[in-house]
LOVEX-443087 format. One line per field, with one value per residue (C-alpha): residue in one letter; x, y, z; residue number from 1. Coordinates in Angstrom, 3 decimals. Example, Ala and Ser with C-alpha at 12.3 -4.5 7.8 and 13.67 -1.06 7.14 Angstrom:
! LOVEX-443087
aa	c(a | s);
x	c(12.300 | 13.670);
y	c(-4.500 | -1.060);
z	c(7.800 | 7.140);
i	c(1 | 2);
END
This chain:
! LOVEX-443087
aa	c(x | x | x | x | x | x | x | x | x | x | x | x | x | x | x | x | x | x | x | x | x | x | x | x | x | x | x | x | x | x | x | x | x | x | x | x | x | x | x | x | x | x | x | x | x | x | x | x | x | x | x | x | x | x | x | x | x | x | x | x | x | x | x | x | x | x | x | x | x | x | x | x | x | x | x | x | x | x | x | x | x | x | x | x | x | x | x | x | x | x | x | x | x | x | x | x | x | x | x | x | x | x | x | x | x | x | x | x | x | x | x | x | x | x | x | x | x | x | x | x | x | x | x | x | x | x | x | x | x | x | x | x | x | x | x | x | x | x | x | x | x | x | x | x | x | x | x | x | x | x | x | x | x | x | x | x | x | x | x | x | x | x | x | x | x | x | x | x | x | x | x | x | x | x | x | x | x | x | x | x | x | x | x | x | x | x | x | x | x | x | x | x | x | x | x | x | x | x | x | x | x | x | x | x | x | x | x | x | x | x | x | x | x | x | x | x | x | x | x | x | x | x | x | x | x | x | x | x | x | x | x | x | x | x | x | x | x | x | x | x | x | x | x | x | x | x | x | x | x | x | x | x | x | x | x | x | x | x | x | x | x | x | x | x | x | x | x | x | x | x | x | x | x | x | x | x | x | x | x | x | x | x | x | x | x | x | x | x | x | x | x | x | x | x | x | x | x | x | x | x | x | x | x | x | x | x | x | x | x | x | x | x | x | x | x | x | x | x | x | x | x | x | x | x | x | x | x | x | x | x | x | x | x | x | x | x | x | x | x | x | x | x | x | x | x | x | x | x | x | x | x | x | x | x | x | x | x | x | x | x | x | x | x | x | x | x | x | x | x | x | x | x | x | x | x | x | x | x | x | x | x | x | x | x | x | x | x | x | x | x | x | x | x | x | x | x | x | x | x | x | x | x | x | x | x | x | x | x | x);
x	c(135.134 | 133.493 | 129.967 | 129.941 | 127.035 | 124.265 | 122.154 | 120.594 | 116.361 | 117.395 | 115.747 | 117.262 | 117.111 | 118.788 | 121.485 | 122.643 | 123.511 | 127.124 | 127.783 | 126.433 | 127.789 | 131.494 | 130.847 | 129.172 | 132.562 | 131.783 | 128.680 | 129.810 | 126.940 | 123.972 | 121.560 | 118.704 | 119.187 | 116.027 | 117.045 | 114.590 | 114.091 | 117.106 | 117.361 | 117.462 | 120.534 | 122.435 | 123.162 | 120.876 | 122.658 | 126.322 | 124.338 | 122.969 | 126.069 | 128.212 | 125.676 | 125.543 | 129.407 | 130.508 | 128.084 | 128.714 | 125.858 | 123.291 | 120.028 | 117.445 | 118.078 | 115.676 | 116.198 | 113.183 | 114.248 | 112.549 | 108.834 | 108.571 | 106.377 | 109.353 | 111.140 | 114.280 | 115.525 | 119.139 | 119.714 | 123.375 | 123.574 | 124.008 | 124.664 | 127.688 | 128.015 | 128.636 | 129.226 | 132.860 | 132.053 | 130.421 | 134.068 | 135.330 | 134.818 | 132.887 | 132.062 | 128.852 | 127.008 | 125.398 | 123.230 | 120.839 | 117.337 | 115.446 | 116.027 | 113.469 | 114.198 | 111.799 | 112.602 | 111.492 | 112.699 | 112.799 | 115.023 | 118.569 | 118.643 | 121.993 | 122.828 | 120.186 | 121.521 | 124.599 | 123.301 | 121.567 | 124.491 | 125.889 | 122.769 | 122.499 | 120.533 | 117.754 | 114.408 | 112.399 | 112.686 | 110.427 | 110.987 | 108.653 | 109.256 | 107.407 | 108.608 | 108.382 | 110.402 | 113.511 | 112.948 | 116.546 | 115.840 | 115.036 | 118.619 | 120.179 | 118.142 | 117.476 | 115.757 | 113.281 | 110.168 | 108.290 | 108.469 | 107.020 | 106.958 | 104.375 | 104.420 | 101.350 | 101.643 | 102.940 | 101.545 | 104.831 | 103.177 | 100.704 | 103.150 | 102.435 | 104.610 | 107.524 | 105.412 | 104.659 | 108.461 | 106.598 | 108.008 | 110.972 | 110.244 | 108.319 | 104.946 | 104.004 | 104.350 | 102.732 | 102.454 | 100.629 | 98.903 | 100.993 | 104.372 | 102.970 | 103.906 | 107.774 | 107.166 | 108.234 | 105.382 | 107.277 | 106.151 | 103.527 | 103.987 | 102.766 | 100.535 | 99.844 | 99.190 | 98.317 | 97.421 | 97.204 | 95.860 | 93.945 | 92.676 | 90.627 | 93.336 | 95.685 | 93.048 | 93.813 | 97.351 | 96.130 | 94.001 | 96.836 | 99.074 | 96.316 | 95.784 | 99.404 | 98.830 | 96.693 | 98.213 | 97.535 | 95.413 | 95.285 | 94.681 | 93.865 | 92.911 | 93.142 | 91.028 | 89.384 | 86.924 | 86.030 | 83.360 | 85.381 | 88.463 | 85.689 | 83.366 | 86.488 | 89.332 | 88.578 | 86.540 | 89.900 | 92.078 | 91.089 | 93.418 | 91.918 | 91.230 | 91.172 | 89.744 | 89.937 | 88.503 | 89.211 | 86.431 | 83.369 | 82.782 | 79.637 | 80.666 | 83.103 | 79.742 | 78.213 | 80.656 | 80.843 | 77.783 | 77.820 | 81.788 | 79.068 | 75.791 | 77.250 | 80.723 | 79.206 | 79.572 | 83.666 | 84.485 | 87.445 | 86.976 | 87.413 | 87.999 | 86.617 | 86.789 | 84.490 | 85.503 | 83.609 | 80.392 | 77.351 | 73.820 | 72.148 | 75.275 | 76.438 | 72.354 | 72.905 | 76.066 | 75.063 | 72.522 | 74.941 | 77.391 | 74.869 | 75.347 | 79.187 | 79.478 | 82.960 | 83.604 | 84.384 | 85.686 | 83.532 | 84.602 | 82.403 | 83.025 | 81.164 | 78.331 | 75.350 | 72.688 | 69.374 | 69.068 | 66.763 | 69.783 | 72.105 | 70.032 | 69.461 | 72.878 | 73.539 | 70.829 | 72.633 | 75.349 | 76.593 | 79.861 | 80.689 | 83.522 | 84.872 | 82.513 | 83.170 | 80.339 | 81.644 | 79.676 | 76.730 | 73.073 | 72.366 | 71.749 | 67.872 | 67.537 | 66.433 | 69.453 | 71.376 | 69.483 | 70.641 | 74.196 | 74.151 | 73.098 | 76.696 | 78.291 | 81.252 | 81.407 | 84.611 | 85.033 | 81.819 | 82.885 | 79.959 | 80.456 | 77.129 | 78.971 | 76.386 | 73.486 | 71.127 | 69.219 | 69.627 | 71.702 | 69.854 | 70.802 | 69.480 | 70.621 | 73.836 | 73.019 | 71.710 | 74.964 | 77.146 | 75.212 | 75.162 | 79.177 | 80.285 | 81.062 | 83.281 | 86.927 | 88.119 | 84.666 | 85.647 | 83.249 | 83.644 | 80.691 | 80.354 | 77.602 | 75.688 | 72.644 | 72.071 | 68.626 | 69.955 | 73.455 | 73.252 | 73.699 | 77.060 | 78.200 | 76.557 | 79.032 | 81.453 | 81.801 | 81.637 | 83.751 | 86.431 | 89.021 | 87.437 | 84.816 | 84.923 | 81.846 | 82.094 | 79.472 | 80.678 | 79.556);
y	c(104.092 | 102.114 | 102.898 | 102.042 | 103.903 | 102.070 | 99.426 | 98.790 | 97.765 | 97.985 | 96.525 | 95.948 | 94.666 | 91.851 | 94.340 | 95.534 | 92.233 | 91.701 | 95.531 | 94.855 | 91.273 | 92.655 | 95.854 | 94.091 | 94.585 | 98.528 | 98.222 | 96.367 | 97.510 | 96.306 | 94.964 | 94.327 | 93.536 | 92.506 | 91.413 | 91.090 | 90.721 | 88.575 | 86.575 | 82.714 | 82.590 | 83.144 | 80.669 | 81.389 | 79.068 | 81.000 | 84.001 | 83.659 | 82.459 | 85.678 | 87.707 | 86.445 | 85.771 | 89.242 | 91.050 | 89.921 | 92.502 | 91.124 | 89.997 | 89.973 | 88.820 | 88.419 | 86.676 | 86.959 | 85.856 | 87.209 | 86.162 | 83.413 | 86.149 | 88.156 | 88.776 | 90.946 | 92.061 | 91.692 | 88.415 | 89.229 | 90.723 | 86.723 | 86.413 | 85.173 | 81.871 | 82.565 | 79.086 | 79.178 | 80.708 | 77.436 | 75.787 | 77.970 | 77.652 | 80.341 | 81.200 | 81.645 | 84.492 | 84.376 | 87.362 | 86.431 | 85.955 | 86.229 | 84.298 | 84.438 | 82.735 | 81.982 | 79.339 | 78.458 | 74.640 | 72.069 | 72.687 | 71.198 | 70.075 | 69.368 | 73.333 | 74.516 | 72.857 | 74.638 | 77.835 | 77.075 | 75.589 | 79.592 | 80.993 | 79.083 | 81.602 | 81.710 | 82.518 | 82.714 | 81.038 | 81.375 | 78.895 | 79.215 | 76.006 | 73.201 | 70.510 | 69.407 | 70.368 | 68.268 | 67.907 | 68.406 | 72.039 | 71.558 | 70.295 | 72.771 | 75.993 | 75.201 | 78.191 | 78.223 | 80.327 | 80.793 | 78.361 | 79.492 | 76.845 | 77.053 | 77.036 | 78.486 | 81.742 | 83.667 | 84.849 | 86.462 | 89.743 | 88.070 | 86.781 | 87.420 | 89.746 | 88.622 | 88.108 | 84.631 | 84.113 | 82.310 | 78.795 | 77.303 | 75.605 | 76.361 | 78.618 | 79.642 | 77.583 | 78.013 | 75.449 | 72.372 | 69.541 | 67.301 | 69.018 | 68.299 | 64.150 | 66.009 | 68.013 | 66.593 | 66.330 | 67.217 | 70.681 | 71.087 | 74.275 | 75.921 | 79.053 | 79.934 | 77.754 | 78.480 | 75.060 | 75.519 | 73.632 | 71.602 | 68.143 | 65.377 | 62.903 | 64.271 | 64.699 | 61.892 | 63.144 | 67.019 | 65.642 | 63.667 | 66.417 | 69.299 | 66.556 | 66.800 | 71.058 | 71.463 | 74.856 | 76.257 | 80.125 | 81.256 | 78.754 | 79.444 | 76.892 | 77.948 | 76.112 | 73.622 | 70.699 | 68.641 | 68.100 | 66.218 | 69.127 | 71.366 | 68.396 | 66.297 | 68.204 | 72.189 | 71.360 | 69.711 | 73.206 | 74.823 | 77.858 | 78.648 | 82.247 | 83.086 | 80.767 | 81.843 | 79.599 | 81.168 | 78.938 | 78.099 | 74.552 | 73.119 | 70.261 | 72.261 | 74.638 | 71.280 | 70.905 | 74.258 | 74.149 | 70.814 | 73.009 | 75.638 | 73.978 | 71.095 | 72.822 | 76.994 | 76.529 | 75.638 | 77.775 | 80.374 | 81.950 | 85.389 | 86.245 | 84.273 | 85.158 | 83.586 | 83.778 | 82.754 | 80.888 | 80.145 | 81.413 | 78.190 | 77.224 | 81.081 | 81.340 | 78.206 | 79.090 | 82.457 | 80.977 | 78.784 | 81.781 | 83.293 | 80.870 | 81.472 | 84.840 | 84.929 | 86.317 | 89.463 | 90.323 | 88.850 | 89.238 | 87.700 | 87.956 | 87.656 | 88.183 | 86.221 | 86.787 | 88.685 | 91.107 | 89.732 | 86.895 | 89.311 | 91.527 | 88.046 | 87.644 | 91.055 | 91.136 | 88.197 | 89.206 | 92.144 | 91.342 | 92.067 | 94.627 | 94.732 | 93.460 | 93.623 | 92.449 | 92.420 | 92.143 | 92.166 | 93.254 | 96.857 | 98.014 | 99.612 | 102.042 | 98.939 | 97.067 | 100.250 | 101.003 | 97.587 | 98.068 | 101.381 | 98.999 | 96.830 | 98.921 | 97.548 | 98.030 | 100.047 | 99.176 | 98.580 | 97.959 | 97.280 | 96.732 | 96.430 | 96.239 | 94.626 | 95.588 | 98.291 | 98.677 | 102.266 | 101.919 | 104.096 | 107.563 | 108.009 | 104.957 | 106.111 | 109.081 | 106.779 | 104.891 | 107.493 | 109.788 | 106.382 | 106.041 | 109.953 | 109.142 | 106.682 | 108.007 | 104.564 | 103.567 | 103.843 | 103.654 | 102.537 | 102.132 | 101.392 | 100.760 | 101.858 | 103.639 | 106.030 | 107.708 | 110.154 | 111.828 | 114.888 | 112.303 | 111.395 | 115.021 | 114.778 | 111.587 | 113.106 | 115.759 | 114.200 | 111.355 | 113.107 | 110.748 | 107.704 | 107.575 | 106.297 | 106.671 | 105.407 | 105.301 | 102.745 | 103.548);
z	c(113.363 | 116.245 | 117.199 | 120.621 | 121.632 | 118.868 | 120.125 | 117.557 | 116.164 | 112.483 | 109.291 | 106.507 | 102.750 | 101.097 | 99.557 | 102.681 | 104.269 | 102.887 | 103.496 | 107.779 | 108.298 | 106.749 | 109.304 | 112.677 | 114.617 | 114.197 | 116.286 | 119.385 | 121.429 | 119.301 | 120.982 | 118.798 | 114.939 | 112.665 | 108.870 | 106.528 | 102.764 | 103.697 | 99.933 | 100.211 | 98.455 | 101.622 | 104.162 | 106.888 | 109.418 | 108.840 | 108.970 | 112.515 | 113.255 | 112.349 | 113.820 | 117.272 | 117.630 | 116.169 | 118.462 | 122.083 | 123.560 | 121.421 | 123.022 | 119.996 | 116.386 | 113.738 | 110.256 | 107.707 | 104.404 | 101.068 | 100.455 | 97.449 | 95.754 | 95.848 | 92.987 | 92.601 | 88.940 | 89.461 | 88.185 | 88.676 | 91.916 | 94.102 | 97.876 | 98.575 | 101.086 | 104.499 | 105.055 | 105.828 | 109.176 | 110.145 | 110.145 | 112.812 | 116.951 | 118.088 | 121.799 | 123.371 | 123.496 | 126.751 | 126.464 | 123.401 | 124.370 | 121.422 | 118.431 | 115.495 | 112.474 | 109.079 | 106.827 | 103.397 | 103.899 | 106.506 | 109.527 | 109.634 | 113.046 | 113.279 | 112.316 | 114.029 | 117.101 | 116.627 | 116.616 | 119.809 | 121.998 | 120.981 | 122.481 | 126.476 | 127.633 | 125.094 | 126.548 | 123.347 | 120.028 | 116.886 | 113.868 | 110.931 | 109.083 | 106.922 | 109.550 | 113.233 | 116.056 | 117.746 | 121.250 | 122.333 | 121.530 | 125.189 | 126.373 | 124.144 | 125.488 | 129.261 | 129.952 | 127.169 | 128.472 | 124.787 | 122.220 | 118.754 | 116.179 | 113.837 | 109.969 | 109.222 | 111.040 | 113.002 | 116.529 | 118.210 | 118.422 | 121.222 | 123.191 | 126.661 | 128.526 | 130.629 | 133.793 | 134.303 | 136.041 | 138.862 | 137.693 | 135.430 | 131.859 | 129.036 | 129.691 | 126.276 | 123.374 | 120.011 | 117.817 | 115.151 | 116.586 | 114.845 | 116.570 | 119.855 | 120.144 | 120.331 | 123.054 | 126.289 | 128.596 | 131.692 | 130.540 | 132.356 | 133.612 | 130.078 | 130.921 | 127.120 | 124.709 | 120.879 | 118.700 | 115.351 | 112.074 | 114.713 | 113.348 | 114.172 | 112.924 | 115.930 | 118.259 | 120.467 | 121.395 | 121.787 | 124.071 | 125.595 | 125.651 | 126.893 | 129.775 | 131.591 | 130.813 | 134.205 | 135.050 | 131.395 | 131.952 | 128.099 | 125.177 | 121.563 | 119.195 | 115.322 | 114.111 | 116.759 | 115.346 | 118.770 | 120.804 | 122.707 | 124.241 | 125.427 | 126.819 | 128.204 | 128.839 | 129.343 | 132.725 | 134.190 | 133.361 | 136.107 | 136.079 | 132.426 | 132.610 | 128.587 | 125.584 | 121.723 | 119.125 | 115.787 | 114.373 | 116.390 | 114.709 | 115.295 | 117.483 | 119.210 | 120.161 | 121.401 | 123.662 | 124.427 | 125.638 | 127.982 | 129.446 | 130.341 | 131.601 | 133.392 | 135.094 | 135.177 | 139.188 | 139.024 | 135.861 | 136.356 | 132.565 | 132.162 | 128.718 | 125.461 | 121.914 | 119.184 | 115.502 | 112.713 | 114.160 | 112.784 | 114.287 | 115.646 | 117.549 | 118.919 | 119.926 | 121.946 | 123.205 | 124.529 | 125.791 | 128.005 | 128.826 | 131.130 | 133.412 | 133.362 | 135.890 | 135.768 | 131.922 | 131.967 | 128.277 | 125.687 | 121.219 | 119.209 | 115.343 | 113.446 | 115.654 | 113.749 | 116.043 | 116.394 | 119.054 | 120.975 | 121.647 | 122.430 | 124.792 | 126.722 | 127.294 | 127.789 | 130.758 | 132.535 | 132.655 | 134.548 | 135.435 | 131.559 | 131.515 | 127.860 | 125.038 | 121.275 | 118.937 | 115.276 | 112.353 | 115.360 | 114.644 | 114.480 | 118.269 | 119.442 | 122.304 | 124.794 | 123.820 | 125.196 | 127.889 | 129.072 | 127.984 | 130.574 | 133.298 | 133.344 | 136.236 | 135.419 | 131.290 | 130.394 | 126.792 | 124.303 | 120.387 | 118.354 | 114.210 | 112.294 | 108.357 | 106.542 | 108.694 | 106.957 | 110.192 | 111.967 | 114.896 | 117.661 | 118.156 | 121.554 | 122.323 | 122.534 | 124.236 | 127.406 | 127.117 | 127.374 | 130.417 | 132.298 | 131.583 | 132.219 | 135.837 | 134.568 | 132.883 | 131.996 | 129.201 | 126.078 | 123.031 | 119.503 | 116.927 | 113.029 | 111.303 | 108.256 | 109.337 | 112.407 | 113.118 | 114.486 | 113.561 | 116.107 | 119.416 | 117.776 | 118.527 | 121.454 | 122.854 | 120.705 | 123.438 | 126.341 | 125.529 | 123.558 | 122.293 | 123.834 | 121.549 | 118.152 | 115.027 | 111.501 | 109.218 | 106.576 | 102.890);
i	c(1 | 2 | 3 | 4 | 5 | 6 | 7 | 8 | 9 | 10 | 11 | 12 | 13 | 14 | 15 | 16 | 17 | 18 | 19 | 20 | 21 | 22 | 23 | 24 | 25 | 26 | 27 | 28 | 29 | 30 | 31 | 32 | 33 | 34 | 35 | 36 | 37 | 38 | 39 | 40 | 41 | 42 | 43 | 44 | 45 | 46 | 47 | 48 | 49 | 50 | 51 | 52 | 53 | 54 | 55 | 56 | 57 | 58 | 59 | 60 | 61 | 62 | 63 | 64 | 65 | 66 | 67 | 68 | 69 | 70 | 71 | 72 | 73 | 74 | 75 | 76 | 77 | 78 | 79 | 80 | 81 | 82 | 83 | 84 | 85 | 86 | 87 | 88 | 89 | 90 | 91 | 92 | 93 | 94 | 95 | 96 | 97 | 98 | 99 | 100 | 101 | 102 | 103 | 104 | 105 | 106 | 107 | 108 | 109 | 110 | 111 | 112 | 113 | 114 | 115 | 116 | 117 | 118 | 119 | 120 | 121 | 122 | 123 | 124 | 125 | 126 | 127 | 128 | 129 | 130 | 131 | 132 | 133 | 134 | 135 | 136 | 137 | 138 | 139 | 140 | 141 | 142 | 143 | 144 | 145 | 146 | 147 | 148 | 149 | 150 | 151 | 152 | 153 | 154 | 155 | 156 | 157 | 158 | 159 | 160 | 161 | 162 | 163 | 164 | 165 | 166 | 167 | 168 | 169 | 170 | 171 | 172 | 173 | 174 | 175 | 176 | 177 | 178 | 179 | 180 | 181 | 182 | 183 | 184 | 185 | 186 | 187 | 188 | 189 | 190 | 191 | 192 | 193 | 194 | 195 | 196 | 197 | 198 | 199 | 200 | 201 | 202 | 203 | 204 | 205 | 206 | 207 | 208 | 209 | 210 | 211 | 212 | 213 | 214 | 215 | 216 | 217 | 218 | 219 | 220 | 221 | 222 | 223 | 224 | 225 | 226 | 227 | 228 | 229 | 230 | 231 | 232 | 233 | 234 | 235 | 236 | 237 | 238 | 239 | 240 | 241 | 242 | 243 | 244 | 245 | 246 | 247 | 248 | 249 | 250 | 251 | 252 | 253 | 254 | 255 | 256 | 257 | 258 | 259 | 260 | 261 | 262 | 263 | 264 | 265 | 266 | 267 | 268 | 269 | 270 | 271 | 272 | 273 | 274 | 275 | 276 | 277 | 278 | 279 | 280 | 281 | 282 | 283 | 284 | 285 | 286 | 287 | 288 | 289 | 290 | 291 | 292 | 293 | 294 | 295 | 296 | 297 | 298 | 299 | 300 | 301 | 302 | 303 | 304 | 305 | 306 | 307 | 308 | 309 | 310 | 311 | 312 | 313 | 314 | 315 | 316 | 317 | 318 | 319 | 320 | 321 | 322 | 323 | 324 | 325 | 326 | 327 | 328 | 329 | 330 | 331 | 332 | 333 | 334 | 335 | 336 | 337 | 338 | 339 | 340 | 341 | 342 | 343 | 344 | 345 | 346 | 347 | 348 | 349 | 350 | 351 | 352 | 353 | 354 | 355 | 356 | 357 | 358 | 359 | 360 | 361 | 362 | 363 | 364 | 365 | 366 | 367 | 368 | 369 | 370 | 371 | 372 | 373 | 374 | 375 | 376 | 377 | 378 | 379 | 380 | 381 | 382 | 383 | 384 | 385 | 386 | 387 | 388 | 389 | 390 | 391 | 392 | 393 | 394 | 395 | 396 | 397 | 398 | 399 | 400 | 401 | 402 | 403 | 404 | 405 | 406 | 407 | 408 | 409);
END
């Protein structure tokens, strides 16, 4: 029986890979096909190999194998190789696009180079590995657009959606510092850029690397110890619209702070995220994002301040039009007074865990008559303490589904 009319999204365990590799020529209109719990027995290579030959249509192909924590009783039940299929000329299969693959081992270039000369119209690759890339990924894949290769984690669920098309090469890549001295610079067209298990040892050649990335918009650094990328190099990106630091190391808040002071006036940022900061340097650096009036969407987490920081900010700042405060101080009724004031606020989160200080019930009440003209705001509180219980009812009924109360225990 053939199954013309499947196209596929299916995931599957280890057992069921002999039975779907024997049976691929049933489904010759699969499109999308996402293995996991695949066993490391089997030989990942042949395996990617069968798939994309045996299933012309296919566009997307994921290949998980079984966590190391992952332990399976049937000591008898072993994958068979799939090697053999290596030894055979296969053709191309000139509609894959997607090709995500996770590794337990170092990469065999020379196999995983053979895999890719089947794929010539690859857009997007993600390898989860223990080593560095090859750069002739880049002669093998000529259209690469998004490049994930990072084996610490795994960030293809923020991959940006297929709408920078406005140039050829690579505009999103994800990847270690140390991975960057193989990528060719000639890509300097990269619009998103994720660096992770940033070090000061490799510093020099981020730096080197973030210099030929002029037309860069969104970059995330995870982590980022430097005074020197945000002092040196963040005031020559120019396009930079969006900046995540998923720690907010001291030195990197010095420099932070001379990005924001000394170039507020040629700035284009719209959207920064601060994770994991501590108070003195998110005081000072709030105290230097006033003076930057193009941010627009602001997450802070955890937010270590006092209040009276956070109103400040707040109060210059009126362009704000998403802000998330997590782990923030609990909020007063001035504090939301001054919240109603931001014409231009459509989404407020505020998280207050550990905070025993009662978050203000009419606070919220102000917020929320100020916002009722407005059918895009969207509200979203937790916090331990609230003085008074009957205003959540209150926004509960004007704002319906938008708004969101927990009182954590």
């Amino acid at each position: 029986m053939i199954y013309q009319n499947f196209t596929g999204g299916l995931w599957l365990s280890r057992r069921h890979i002999v039975m779907l590799t024997e049976r691929l020529p049933m489904f010759p209109g699969i499109r999308d096909l996402r293995l996991e719990y695949v066993d490391n027995g089997y030989d990942v290579y042949s395996l990617v190999t069968r798939c994309i030959t045996q299933c012309p249509l296919l566009e997307c192909l994921w290949i998980i194998p079984t966590p190391a924590t992952f332990f399976i009783d049937n000591d008898h039940d072993i994958p068979p190789s799939l090697s053999s299929t290596s030894q055979h000329h296969h053709h191309a299969n000139v509609n894959m696009s997607f090709l995500r693959l996770r590794l337990d081992d170092e990469v065999d270039h020379s196999r995983l180079a053979s895999v890719l000369r089947l794929c010539p119209n690859l857009t997007r690759l993600s390898i989860t590995t223990y080593s560095n890339p090859d750069n002739t990924i880049f002669d093998l894949c000529p259209r690469l657009q998004y490049l994930e290769w990072n084996p610490r984690t795994e960030y293809f669920m923020l991959w940006p959606k297929e709408t920078h098309h406005q140039h050829e090469g690579l505009q999103y890549l994800a990847t270690t510092d140390t991975a960057l001295a193989t990528i060719p610079h000639n890509h300097n067209m990269i619009q998103a850029l994720t660096i992770v298990d940033m070090s000061y040892d490799n510093e020099p050649e981020t730096i080197r690397f973030l210099d030929t990335c002029r037309h860069v918009k969104e970059i995330m650094f995870d982590p980022l110890e430097s005074i020197d990328i945000p002092r040196q190099v963040l005031p020559a990106l120019s396009y930079l619209s969006r900046l995540n630091l998923s720690i907010l190391d001291p030195d990197t808040a010095d420099g932070l702070v001379d990005y924001f002071k000394n170039h507020a006036t040629h700035i284009t940022l719209e959207t920064l995220e601060l994770n994991l900061p501590i108070q003195h340097s998110l005081t000072q650096v709030l105290e230097a994002m006033t003076l930057v009036t193009t941010l627009k969407h602001v997450e802070i987490s955890p937010a270590c301040v006092d209040e009276e920081s956070l109103q400040t900010y707040i109060m210059h700042a009126p362009q704000l039009e998403h802000l998330c405060i997590d782990h923030g101080p609990s909020i007063s009724l001035e504090t939301f007074k001054i919240l109603g004031e931001l014409s231009h606020l459509c989404v407020l989160s505020i998280a207050s865990y550990y905070n025993t200080e009662q978050v203000s019930g009419a606070g919220i009440k102000t917020l929320v008559d100020k916002k009722l003209s407005n059918q895009d705001f969207s509200l979203s509180i937790a916090c331990k303490k609230i003085d008074d219980a009957s205003y959540v009812k209150y926004a509960q009924s004007k704002l319906g589904e938008r708004f969101s109360f927990i009182i954590l225990d």
